[in-house]
C-alpha positions in Angstrom: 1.0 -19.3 13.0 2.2 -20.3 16.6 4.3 -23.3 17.7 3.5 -25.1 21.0 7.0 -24.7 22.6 6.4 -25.8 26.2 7.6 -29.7 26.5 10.2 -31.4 28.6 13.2 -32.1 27.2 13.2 -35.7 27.7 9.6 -35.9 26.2 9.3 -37.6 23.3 7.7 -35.4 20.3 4.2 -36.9 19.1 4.0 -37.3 15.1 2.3 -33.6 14.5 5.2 -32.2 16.3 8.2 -34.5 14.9 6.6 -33.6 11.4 5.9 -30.2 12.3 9.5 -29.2 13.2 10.5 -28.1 10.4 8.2 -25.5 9.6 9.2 -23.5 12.1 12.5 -24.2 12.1 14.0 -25.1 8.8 15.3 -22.1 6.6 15.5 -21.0 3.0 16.8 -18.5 1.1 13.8 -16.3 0.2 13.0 -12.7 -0.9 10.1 -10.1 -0.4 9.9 -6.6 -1.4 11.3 -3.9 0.6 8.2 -2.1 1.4 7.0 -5.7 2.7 9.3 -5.9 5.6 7.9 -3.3 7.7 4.4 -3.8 9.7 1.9 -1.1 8.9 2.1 0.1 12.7 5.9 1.2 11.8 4.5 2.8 8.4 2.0 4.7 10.2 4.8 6.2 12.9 7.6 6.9 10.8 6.3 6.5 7.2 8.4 5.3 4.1 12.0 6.3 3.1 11.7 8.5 0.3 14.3 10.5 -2.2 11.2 13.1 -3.2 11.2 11.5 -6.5 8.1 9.1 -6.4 9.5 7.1 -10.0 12.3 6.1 -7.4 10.7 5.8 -4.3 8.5 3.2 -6.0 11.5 1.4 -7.4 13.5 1.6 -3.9 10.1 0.3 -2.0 9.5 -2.7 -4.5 13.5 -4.0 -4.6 14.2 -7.3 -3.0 15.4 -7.9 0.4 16.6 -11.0 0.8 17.3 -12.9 3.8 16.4 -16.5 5.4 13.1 -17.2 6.3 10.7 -20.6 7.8 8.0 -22.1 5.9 6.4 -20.4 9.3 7.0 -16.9 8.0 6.5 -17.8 3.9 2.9 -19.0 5.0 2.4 -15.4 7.3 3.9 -13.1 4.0 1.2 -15.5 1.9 -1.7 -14.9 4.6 -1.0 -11.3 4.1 -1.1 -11.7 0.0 2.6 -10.6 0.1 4.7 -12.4 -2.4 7.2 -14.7 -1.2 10.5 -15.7 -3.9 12.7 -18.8 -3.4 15.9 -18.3 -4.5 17.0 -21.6 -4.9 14.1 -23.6 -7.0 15.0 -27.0 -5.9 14.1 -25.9 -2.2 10.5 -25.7 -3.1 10.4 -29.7 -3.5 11.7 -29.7 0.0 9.1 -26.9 1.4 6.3 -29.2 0.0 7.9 -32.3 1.0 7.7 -31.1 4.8 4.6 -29.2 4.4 2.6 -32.5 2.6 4.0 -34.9 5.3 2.4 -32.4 8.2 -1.1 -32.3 6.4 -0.8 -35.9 6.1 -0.1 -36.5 9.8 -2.9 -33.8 11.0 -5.1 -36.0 8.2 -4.8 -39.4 9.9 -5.0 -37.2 13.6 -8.9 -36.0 12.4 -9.6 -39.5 10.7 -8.6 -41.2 13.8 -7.8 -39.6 16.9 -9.5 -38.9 19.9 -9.1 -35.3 21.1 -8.9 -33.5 18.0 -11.1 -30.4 19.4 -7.9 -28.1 19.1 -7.1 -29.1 15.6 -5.7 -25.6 13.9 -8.5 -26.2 11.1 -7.9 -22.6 9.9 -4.1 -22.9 9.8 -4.0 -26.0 8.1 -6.5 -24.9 5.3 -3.9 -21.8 4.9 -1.1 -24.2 4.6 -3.1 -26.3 2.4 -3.5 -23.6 0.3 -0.1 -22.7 -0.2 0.8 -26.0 -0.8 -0.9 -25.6 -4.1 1.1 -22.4 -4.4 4.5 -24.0 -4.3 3.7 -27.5 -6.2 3.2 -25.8 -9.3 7.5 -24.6 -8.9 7.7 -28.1 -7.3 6.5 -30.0 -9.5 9.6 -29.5 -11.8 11.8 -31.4 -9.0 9.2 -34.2 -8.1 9.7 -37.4 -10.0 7.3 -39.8 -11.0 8.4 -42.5 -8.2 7.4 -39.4 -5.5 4.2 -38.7 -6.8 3.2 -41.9 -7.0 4.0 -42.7 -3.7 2.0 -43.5 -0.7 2.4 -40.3 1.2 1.5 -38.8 -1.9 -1.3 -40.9 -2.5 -2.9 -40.2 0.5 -2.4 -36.4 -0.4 -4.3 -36.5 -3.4 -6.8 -39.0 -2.9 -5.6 -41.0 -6.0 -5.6 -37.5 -8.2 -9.4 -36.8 -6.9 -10.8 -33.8 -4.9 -10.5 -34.9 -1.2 -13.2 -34.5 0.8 -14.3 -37.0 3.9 -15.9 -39.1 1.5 -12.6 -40.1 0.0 -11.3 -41.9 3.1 -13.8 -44.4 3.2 -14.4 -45.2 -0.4 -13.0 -48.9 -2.2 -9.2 -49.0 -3.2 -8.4 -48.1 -6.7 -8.9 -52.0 -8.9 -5.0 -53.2 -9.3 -5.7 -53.0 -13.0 -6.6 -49.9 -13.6 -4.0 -47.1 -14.7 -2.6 -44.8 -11.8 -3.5 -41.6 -12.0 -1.3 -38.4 -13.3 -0.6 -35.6 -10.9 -0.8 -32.6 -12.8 -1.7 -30.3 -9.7 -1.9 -30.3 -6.1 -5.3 -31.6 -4.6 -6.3 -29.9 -2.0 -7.3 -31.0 1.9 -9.3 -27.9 2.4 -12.7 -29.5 1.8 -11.6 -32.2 4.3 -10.3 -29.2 7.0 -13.5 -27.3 6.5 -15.6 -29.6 7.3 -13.8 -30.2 11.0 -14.5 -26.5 11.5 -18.1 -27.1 13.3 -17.3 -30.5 14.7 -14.2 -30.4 16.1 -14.2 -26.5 17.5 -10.9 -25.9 15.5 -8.5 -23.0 16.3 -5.4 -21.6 15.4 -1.7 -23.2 16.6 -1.3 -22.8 19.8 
């Protein structure tokens, strides 16, 4: 995923951006395997380091590296079906924190703004879906007053499967019980279905 970068200093940032920020710009303690650090065009010209033993080469590729790393880069090791671990556990209520307040914002942008042909459908179903990925560690942090919150709310759709339906439909009955978050519910229905009518792309 790319970040926009060219704005005037003095220009103020628009929601998407504000909200956005940290993404690419907060960092966490993270690790990935060794052999996960280096791009395939490196493999391919110089190949992997290797003691002749393969038992040990196997263990040297697969030991951690760690180092800190943006949501940004978690989301690209995840798009490549690399696995990504947080070494602090608390962090992961902040990674989905930021990450659910962005889908939120580019929610209301595609429910109610004008020029939403750029929308980064593609990206945002990515992030969406490892949103999911990190709510299940996250979970363990959130309490009862987050999840029931609006931001949250809006999230879910009220613990339901989102999909554009959801935005129009009557408010939940004030006597009714609240509903219990057990899981993330995904936007990606919603996203998907801005793919044809909004021309999405990727971040530019």
């Amino acid at each position: 995923m790319t970040q926009q970068i060219y704005r005037r200093d003095d220009q103020p940032l628009d929601p998407i951006t504000a909200t956005g920020k940290p993404i690419w710009e907060a960092l966490f303690m993270a690790s990935v395997p060794f052999k996960d650090t280096m791009s395939d065009d490196y493999v391919r010209l110089f190949g992997m380091p290797t003691v002749g033993d393969p038992v040990i080469d196997r263990d040297m590729h697969n030991q951690p590296i760690y180092t800190y790393m943006t949501i940004n880069k978690m989301v690209e090791y995840f798009r490549a079906g690399i696995n990504v671990k947080v070494q602090k556990h608390s962090d992961t209520k902040r990674i989905y924190d930021i990450i659910s307040r962005y889908i939120n914002c580019w929610k209301e942008q595609l429910e109610h703004g004008i020029n939403i042909g750029g929308a980064p459908i593609d990206d945002l179903i990515l992030l969406d879906r490892f949103a999911s990925v990190v709510f299940e560690h996250a979970v363990q942090h959130l309490t009862m007053e987050y999840l029931n919150s609006d931001a949250i709310r809006d999230l879910t759709g009220n613990g339901t499967w989102m999909n554009r339906g959801s935005f129009v439909k009557a408010p939940v009955a004030l006597d009714e019980e609240p509903a219990e978050y057990q899981k993330h519910q995904s936007l990606a229905q919603l996203f998907s279905e801005r793919i044809i009518s909004s021309g999405g792309s990727r971040w530019k």
